[in-house]
N, C-alpha and C positions, 0 to 999 in steps of 0.2 A: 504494500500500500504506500502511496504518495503521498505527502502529506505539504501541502500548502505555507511558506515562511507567512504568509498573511496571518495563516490560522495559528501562530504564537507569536509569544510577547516580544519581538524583538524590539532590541534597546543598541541606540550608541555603545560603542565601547571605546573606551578609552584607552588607548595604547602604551602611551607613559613613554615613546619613543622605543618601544620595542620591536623586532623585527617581526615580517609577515611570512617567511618560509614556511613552506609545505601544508598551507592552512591557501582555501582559495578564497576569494571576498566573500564575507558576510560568513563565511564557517564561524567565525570566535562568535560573533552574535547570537549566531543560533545556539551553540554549546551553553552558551549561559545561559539565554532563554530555557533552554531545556530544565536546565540548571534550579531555574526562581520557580518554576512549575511544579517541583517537587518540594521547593524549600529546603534544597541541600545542606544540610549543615558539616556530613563528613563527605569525603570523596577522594575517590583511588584513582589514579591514571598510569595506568600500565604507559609505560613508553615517555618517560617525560623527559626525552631528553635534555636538553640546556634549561629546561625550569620555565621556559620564555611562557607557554600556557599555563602552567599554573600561577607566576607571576599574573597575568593579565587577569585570570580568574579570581584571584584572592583578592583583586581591588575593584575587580567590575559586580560581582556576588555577595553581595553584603549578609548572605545569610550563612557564607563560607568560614567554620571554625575550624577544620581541622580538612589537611589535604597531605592526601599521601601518595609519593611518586615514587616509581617501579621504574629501575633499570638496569642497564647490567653496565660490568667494566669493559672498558674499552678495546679489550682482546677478544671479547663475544665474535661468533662466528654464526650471524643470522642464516636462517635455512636461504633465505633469497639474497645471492650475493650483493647483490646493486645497493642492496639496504646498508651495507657496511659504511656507506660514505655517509650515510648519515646521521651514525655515533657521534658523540661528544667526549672528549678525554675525559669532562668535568660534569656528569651529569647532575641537573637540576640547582645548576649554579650560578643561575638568576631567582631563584628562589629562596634559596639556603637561608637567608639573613630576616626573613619572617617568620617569626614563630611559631604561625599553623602550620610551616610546612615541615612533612618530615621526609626522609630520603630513604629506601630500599634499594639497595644494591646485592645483586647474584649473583653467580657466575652463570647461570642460564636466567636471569631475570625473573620472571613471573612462572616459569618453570621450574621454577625449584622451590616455591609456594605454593602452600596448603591455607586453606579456609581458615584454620587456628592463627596462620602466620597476620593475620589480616583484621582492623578492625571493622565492626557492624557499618555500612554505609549507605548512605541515600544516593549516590550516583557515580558512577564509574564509566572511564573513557580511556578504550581500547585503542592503544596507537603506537604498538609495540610491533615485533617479530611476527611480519603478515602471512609466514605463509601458514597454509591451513592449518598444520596442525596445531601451530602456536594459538592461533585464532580460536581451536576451538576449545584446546586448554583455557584459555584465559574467560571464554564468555561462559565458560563452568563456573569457573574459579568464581567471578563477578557475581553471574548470579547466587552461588552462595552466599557470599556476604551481602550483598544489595538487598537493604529492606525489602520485603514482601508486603507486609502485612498494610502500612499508610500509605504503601505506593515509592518506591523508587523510579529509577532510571539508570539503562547502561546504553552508551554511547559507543558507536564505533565509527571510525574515519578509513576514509579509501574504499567504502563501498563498491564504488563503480571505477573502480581504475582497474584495466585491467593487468597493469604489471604487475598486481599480485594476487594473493588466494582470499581475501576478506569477501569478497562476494561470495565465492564458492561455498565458503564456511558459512554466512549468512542462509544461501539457499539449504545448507542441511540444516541448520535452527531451524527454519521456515516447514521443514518436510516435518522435524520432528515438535510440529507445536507452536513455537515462538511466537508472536504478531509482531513480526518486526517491520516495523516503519521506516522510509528513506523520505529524506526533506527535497524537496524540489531545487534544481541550481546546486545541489552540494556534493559531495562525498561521503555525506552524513547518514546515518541508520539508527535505529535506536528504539529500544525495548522497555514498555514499562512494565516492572515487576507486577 
């Protein structure tokens, strides 16, 4: 299902002079949108590399108290080689210096995280290690911690690109269940608990 940027809250955001990579226009908008719909107060982002999204999250989401970003070190060896170029030596090192933000580092990143390792959260965004199988590790993982009961959100980016597997794995959520929704104009998909 498509789902209309009309039909959510989208709001300015405010950059702070941070850079726009690997995000197309009006993607950060809609993520927070998503975001205030829930009334996120905790939130996981698998993939956070340089910290730049969770920075712009933590000052656009005023209902954001606690943000926890998933990466691995810099020797990781993603299943999709071309992804390699887009590691960070310093992962989530535009975030580091606010104090909702906390940092997880793996040596397989979110793969070598269990449900325990994790806390209880309103919304999660998958933007990690795209190919499948990572993908579909990870919207397990999410879903287990992403509230059920008031209503979460779990976000994923690169839906429609085909240089990697995030559609694929979407389409098997979708076989097995999911209602997972894509935003019109994005890359964007996104499941509510």
């Amino acid at each position: 299902m498509i789902i209309s940027q009309s039909d959510l809250d989208i709001q300015p955001i405010d950059w702070h002079g941070y850079h726009r990579e690997y995000l197309i226009q009006g993607e950060m908008e809609v993520i927070a949108a998503l975001l205030r719909s829930v009334n996120a107060k905790t939130m996981i982002e698998i993939g956070c590399r340089d910290g730049r999204t969770a920075k712009v999250l933590l000052r656009n989401v005023p209902t954001l108290e606690r943000y926890v970003g998933i990466d691995v070190p810099y020797n990781y060896q993603p299943a999709l080689h071309h992804q390699r170029r887009e590691m960070v030596t310093y992962p989530g090192w535009h975030a580091k210096n606010d104090p909702r933000f906390e940092l997880i580092i793996r040596n397989r990143g979110s793969l070598d995280l269990g449900s325990w390792d994790l806390p209880l959260a309103d919304a999660a965004f998958i933007d990690g290690d795209h190919s499948f199988d990572a993908v579909m590790h990870d919207s397990r993982l999410m879903r287990a911690v992403v509230r059920s009961r008031e209503g979460g959100i779990i976000i994923w980016h690169d839906a429609h690109n085909s240089a990697v597997e995030v559609g694929r794995a979407l389409d098997q959520l979708s076989e097995e269940g999911w209602k997972i929704q894509t935003v019109e104009n994005t890359w964007l998909a996104f499941y509510r608990t």
